[in-house]
VMD Tcl script that draws the C-alpha trace (Angstrom):
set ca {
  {18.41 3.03 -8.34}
  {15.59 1.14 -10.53}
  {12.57 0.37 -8.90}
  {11.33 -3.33 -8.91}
  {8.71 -2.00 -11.72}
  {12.01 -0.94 -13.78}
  {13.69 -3.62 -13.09}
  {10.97 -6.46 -13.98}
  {10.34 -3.93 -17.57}
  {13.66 -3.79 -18.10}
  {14.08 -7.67 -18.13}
  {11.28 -8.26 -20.49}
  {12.54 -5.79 -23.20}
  {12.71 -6.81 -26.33}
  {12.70 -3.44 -28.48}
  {12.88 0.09 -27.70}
  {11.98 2.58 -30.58}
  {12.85 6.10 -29.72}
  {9.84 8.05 -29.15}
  {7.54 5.26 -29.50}
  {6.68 1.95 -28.33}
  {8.74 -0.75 -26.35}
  {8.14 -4.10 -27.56}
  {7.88 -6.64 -24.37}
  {8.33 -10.24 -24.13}
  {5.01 -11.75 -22.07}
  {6.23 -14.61 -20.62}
  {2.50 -15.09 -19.04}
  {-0.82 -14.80 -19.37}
  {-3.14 -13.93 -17.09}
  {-6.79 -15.44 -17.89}
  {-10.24 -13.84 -16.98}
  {-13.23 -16.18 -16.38}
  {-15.52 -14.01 -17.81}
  {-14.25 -13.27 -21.40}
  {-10.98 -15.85 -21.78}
  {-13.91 -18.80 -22.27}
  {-15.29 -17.28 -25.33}
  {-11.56 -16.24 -26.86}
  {-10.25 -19.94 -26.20}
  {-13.22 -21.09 -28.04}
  {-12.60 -19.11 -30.84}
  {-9.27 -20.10 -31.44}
  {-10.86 -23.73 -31.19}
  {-13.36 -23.27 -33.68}
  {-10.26 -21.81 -35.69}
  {-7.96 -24.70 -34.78}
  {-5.45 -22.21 -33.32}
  {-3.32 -23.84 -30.63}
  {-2.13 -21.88 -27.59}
  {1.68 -21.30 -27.69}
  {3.09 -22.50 -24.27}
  {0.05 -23.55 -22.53}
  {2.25 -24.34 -19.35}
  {2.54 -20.27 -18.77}
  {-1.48 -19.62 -18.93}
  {-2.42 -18.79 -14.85}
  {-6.36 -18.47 -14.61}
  {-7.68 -17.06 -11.55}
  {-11.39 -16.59 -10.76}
  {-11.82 -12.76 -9.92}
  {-15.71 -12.34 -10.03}
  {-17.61 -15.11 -8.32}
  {-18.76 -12.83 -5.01}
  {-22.19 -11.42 -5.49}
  {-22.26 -7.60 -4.75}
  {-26.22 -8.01 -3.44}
  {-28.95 -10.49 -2.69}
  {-26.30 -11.72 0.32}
  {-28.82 -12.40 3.27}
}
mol new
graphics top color blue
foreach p $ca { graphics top sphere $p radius 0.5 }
foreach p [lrange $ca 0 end-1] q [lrange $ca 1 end] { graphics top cylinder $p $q radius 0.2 }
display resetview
């Protein structure tokens, strides 16, 4: 029986190469606030567009300060 991990991999499988690398299909992308700002403008400055913009999720992660909390 596949776990849900197996069976989520297994879905996005594009290529298997024996003894070496699978080749996945992302169908998301997952941005982080603190480095995706400079990479998106980058591709900007490039004039690279972002291939299905409707599957980029951004979701802050570090905006809690770990001191100076009084």
């Amino acid at each position: 029986m596949n776990t849900l991990f197996d069976k989520i991999w297994d879905s996005h499988v594009v290529t298997k190469v024996e003894d070496g690398p699978t080749q996945l299909y992302i169908d998301r992308l997952y941005c982080h606030e603190v480095t995706s700002p400079q990479a998106f403008a980058g591709m900007r400055e490039r004039g690279i567009t972002c291939f299905r913009p409707e599957k980029i999720y951004c979701m802050p992660d570090h905006n809690t300060p770990t001191h100076d909390q009084d």
